[in-house]
C-alpha positions, -999 to 999 in steps of 0.1 A, spaced: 0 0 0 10 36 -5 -1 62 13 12 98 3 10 138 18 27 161 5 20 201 -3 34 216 -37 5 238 -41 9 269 -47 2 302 -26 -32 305 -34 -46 271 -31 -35 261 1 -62 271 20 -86 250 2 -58 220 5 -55 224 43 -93 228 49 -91 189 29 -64 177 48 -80 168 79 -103 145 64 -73 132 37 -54 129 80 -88 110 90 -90 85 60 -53 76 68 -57 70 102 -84 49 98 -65 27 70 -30 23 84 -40 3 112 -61 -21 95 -42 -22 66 -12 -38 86 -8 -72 100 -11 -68 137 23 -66 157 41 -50 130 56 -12 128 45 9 90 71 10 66 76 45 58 99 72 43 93 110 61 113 138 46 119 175 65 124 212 65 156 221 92 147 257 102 163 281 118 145 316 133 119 304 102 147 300 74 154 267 56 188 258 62 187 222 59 165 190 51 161 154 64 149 118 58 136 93 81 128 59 66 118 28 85 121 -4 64 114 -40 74 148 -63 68 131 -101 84 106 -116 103 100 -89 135 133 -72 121 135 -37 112 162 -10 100 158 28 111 179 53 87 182 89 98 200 114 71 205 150 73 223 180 56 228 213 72 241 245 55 242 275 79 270 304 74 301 286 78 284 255 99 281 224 82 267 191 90 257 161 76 252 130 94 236 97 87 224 71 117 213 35 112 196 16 142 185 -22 135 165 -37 159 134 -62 167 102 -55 171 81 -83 192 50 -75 211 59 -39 213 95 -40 223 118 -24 204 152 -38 211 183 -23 190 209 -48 181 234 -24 155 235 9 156 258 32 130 270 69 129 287 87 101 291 122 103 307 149 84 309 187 83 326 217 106 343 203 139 349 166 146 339 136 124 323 108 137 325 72 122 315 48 145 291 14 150 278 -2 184 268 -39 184 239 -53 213 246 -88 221 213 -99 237 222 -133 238 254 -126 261 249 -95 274 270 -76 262 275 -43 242 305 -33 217 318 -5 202 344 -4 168 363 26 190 372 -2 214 388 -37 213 367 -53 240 330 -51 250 321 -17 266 320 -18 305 286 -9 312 260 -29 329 235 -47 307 203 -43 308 172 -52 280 157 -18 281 189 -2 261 177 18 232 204 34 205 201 71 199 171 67 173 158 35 179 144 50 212 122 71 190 105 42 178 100 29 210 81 65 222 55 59 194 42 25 206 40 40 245 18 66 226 0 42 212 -7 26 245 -15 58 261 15 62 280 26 97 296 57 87 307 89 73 293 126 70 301 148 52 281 189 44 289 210 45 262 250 38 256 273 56 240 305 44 219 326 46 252 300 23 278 283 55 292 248 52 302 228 85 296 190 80 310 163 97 282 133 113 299 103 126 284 65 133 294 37 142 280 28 178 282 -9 182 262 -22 178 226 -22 211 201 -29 220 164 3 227 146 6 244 112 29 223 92 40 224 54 16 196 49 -11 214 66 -27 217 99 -22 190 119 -32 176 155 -8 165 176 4 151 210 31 173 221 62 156 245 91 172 260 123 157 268 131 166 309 165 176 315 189 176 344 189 215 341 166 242 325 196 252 304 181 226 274 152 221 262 132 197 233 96 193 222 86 166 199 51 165 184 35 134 170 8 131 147 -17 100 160 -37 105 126 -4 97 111 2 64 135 24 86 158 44 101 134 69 122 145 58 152 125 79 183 145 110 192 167 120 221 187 151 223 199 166 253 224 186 262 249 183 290 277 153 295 260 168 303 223 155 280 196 187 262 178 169 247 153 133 229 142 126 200 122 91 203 103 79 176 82 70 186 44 63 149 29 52 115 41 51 81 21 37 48 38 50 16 18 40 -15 21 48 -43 50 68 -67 25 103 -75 34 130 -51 21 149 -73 -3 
């Protein structure tokens, strides 16, 4: 099945679009979930506007593919062009997907652009226990644990707890040198966001901090199956960028060949 949004209309003819979109929003919600067989994720390919203080410096691509039976691969790509900052970055999670766990087993980083480069995979042995890193010779010296997400597969995980109706979610993660960072976030309310693609509801979640110095807001669509459809990113209350979404393509649940 595919299921597209996108808006390339011009000026004028939006507001009719947008005043259609809720009901295009309405048909899709009501056809992704029976449309897929039950305990699977959606396939899909999202694509995004980077903005800063409301200019376009840069875009994105999410894309969630099934590899196997209750595996998956999560790609993250992004290019950003602002003054003489450059980035562009690619990250690959693989994980399983059974009865609504999401649990990484390879996770990749390649990133380019001003500062440091970063070229790096880490590996979750579930079956010993163990986690590894190509930076380092032996397994990492953390402390296992089954609720270890990778820094986008946890993403995944926040849009079943969503689906669940959960408020509440905290995630540890691993870095490529064995330390544990804990990921909080909570459910702050539901709002209507203008987006590219048109007005949209969504539920809104913020990511809770050791200080007030950071901040993040994520908002996901549920008429979209939780997609995450905007990010807001700050800090001491100055937005560094936001991530809008501007396309969205749902592909069929076959296996990626």
């Amino acid at each position: 099945m595919q299921f597209l949004i996108k808006n390339n209309f011009p000026p004028m003819a939006r507001t009719t679009h947008n005043k259609k979109l809720s009901a295009l929003l309405l048909l899709a919600g009501t056809l992704l979930p029976g449309s897929l067989i039950a305990g699977e994720l959606t396939q899909y390919e999202a694509n995004y506007d980077i903005l800063r203080k409301g200019e376009r410096h840069g875009e994105a691509t999410r894309e969630l593919k099934k590899l196997a039976e209750n595996n998956y691969e999560l790609t993250y790509h992004s290019n950003i062009e602002w003054m003489i900052f450059s980035d562009s970055r690619q990250e690959t999670s693989q994980f399983t997907f059974t009865e609504g766990k999401v649990s990484p087993y390879h996770y990749s980083m390649l990133r380019t652009g001003t500062g440091p480069d970063k070229d790096y995979d880490i590996k979750f042995d579930v079956e010993n226990k163990k986690v590894t890193s190509s930076t380092s010779e032996y397994p990492l010296k953390c402390e296992w644990t089954d609720e270890f997400q990778d820094a986008i597969s946890y993403q995944v995980q926040v849009r079943e707890g969503l689906k669940a109706g959960e408020t509440n979610f905290s995630f540890p993660l691993v870095d490529k040198k064995g330390n544990r960072r804990d990921y909080n976030f909570e459910v702050i309310g539901t709002e209507m966001i203008s987006l590219p693609i048109g007005n949209i509801d969504a539920v809104k979640v913020r990511r809770l901090y050791d200080n007030d110095k950071r901040q993040a807001i994520a908002w996901f669509a549920p008429e979209m199956d939780y997609m995450l459809v905007r990010m807001w990113k700050g800090e001491k209350g100055v937005e560094q960028f936001e991530v809008q979404m501007n396309s969205f393509t749902v592909t069929s649940n076959s296996v990626t060949p």
